[in-house]
C-alpha positions in Angstrom: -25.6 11.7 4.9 -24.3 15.2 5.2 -23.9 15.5 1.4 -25.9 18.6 1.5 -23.5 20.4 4.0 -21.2 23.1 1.9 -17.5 21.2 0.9 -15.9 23.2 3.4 -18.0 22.4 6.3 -17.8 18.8 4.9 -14.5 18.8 4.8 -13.6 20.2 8.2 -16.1 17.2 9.9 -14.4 14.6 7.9 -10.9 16.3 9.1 -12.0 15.9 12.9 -12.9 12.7 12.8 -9.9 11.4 11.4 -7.9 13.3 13.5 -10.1 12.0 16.5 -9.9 8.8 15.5 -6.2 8.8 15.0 -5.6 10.5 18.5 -8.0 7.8 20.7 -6.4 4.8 19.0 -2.6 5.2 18.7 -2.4 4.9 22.4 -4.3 1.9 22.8 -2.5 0.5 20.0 0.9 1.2 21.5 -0.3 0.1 24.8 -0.6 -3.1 23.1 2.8 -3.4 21.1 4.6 -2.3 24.7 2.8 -6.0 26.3 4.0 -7.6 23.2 7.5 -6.8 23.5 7.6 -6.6 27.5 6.3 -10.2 27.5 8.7 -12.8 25.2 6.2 -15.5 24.8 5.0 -16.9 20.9 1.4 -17.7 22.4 1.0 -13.6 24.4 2.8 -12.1 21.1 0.4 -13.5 18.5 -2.1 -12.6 20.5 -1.1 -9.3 20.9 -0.8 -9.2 17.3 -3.9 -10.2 16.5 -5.3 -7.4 18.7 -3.1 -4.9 17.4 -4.7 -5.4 13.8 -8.1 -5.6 15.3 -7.6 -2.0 16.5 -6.5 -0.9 13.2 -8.9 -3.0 11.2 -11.3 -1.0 13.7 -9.5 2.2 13.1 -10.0 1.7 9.3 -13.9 0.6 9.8 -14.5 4.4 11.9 -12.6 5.9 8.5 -15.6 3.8 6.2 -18.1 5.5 8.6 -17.3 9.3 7.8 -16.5 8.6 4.3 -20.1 7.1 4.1 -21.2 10.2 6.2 -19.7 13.4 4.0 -19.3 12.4 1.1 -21.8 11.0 -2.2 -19.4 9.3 -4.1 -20.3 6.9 -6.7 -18.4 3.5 -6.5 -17.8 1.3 -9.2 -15.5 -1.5 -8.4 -15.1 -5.3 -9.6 -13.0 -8.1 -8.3 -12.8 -8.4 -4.7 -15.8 -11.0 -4.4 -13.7 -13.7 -4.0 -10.9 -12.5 -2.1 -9.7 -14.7 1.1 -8.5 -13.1 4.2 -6.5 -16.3 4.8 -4.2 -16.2 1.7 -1.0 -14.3 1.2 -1.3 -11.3 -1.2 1.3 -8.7 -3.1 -1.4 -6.0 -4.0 0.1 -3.1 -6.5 -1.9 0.0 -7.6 -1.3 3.3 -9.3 -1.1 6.5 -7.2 -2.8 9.5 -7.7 -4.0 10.8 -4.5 -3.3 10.4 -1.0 -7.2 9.6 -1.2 -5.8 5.9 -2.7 -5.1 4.6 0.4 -8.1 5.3 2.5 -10.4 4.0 -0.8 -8.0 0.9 -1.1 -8.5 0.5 3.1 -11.9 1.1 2.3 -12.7 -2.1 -0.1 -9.7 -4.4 1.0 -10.6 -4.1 4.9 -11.6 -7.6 6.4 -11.1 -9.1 3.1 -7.5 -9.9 2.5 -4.8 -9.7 5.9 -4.2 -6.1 6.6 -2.2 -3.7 4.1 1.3 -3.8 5.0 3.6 -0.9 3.4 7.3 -0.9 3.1 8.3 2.2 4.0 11.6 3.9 4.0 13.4 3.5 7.3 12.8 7.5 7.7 9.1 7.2 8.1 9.4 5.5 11.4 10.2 9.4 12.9 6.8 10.7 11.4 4.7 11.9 14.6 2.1 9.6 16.1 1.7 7.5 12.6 5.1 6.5 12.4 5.1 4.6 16.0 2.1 2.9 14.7 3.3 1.7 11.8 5.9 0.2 14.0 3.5 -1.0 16.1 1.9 -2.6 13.6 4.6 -4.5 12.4 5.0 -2.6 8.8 8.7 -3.7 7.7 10.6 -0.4 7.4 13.8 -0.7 4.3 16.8 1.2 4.6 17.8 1.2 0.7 21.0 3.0 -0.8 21.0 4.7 -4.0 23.6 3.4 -7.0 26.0 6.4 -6.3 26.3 5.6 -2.2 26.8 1.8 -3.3 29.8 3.1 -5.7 31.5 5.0 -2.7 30.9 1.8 -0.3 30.4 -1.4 -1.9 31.2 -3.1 1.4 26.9 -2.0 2.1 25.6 -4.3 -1.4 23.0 -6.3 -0.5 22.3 -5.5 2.8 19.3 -3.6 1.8 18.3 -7.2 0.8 19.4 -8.7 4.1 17.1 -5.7 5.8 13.8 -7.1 3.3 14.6 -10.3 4.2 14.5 -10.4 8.0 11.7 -8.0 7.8 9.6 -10.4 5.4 10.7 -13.6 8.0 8.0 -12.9 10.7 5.2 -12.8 7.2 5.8 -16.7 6.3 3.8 -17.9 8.9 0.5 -15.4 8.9 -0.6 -14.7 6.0 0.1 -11.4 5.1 -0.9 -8.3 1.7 2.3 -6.4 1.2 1.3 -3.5 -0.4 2.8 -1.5 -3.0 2.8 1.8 -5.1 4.9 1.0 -7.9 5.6 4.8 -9.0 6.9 5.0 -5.8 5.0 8.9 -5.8 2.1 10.0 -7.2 1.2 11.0 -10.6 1.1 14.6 -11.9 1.6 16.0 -15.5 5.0 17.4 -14.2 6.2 14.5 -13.3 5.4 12.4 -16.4 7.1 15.2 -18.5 10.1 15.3 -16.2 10.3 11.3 -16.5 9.3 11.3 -20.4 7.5 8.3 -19.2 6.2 6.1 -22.1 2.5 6.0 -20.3 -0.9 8.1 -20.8 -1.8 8.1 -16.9 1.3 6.6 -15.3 4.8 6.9 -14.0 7.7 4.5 -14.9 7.2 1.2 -12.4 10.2 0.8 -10.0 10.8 -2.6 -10.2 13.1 -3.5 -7.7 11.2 -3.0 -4.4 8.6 -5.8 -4.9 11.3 -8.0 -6.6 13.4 -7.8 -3.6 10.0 -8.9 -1.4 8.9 -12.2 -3.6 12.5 -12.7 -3.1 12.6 -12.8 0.6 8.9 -14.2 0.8 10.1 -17.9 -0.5 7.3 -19.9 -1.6 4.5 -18.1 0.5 3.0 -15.1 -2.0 1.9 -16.6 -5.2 -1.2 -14.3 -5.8 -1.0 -10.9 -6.9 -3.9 -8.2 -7.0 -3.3 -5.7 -9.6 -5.9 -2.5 -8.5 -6.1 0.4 -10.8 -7.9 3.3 -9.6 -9.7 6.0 -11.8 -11.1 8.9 -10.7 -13.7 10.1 -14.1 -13.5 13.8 -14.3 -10.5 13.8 -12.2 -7.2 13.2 -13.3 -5.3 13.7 -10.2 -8.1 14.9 -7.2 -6.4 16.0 -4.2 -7.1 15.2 -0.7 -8.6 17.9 0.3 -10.8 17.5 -2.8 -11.5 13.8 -1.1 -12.4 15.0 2.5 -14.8 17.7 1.0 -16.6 15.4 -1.1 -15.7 17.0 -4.0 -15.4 13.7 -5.9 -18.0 12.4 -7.1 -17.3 8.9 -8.3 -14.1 6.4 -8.6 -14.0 3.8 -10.5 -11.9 0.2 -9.2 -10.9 -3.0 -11.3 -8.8 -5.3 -9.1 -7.2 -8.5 -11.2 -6.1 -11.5 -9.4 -3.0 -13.0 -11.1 -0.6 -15.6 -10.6 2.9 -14.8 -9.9 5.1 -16.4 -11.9 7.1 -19.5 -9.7 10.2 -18.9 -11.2 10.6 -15.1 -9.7 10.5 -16.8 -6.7 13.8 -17.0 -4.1 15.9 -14.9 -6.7 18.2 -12.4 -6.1 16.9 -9.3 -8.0 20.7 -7.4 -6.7 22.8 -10.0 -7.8 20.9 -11.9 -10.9 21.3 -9.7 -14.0 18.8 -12.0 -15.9 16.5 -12.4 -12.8 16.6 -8.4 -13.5 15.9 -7.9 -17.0 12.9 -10.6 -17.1 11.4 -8.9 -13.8 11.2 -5.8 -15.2 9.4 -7.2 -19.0 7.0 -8.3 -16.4 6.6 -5.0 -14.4 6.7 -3.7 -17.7 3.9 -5.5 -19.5 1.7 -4.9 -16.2 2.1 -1.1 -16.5 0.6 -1.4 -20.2 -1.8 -3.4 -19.4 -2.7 -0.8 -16.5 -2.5 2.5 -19.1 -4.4 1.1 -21.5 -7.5 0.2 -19.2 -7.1 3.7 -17.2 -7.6 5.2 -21.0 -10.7 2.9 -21.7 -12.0 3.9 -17.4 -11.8 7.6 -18.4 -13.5 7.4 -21.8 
């Protein structure tokens, strides 16, 4: 433990070896997702797969080994005993820090099937990370806003077309798509600029995950509902994170059923698909707010 290293110094080690760890396996990684593709054969592809998520399984394990090196955080987390790396997952969270997603890589790794993020078609063109993404099979969605679909109503539903061929290839190995339903992180500004309804949240966005249980068929039943709480800290930074400068975070992940009947449904299309998909979303988020307020008491 280098707990008793000043934050800065802390922070800077933490920032190398991320960076180092980053920069020796993108390359191998792509290496691997060039065979895959150069070679058109099921049995070399899934085994190129499988190596491909072993790097980045490994890649997330180095990440667990610096955190457990700088910092001295306090974890307090429940429900991921019983988690099964064989099952198909939709795992939502709240966002607060870019910190989330190394603490969710952190607990979920070797547990559940590798996070998979949709990301917006742009990503893809982010430097080093984006090609791994790729490599890594993480379904990129091109989606148009309401006021592009007004001017060209010829493009409705292909962003639904795009989900679906990217979610074919996840039928057949089981998969945890992941999601961060306020589709940014949460700051006071933001809340106030949304006047959303909720203590420690933004407003869910609802359509993303509907459009992935309806392109997923009959494969995703489970959901894992994570809520993360940092006590003390409202909205930590990351630089906050890589100096160690939080001290605890707190973890409840809830396994739920997803209701059958949002299944295979058109969330574009069906306007009453829509409106009982969103109560849902709806009633999660106040499930979600009230616990964060019980967390930080």
């Amino acid at each position: 433990m280098l707990s008793f290293l000043p934050p800065v110094l802390r922070g800077l080690i933490a920032g190398l070896l991320l960076a180092a760890n980053t920069v020796l396996l993108a390359p191998l990684l792509l290496a691997v997702s060039l065979m895959r593709f150069l070679i058109p054969l099921g049995g070399w592809q899934r085994l190129c797969t499988g190596m491909a998520i072993g790097i980045a399984e490994f890649w997330i394990s180095v990440n667990a080994f610096w955190m457990r090196l700088t910092q001295k955080m306090e974890w307090d987390v429940e429900g991921v005993e019983h988690l099964d790396k064989e099952h198909w997952y939709l795992v939502l969270s709240n966002h607060q820090s870019w910190a989330d997603i190394f603490i969710l890589q952190y607990l979920f790794n070797r547990k559940i099937p590798m996070l998979k993020f949709f990301l917006k078609q742009e990503l893809i063109w982010v430097p080093v990370i984006g090609l791994c993404w790729w490599a890594l099979d993480f379904p990129f969605m091109k989606r148009y806003s309401k006021e592009y679909l007004a001017k060209h109503p010829e493009k409705r539903g292909q962003d639904f077309e795009s989900t679906r061929r990217a979610c074919e290839k996840f039928k057949h190995t089981p998969v945890a798509v992941f999601n961060f339903l306020e589709g940014t992180r949460f700051t006071a500004a933001k809340q106030e600029a949304q006047q959303s309804p909720y203590t420690y949240l933004l407003k869910p966005k609802a359509g993303g995950i509907a459009f992935v249980l309806g392109a997923m068929g009959e494969s995703m039943k489970e959901l894992l509902d994570v809520t993360i709480a940092y006590p003390g800290h409202v909205q930590p930074s990351f630089g906050d994170f890589l100096c160690g400068r939080v001290s605890s975070v707190t973890v409840r992940v809830q396994t739920k059923p997803i209701p059958t009947e949002f299944l295979n449904r058109d969330y574009d299309q069906d306007e009453a698909f829509r409106y009982e998909f969103q109560q849902w979303v709806s009633e999660l988020w106040r499930e979600k707010d009230a616990l964060l307020k019980a967390l930080h008491q």
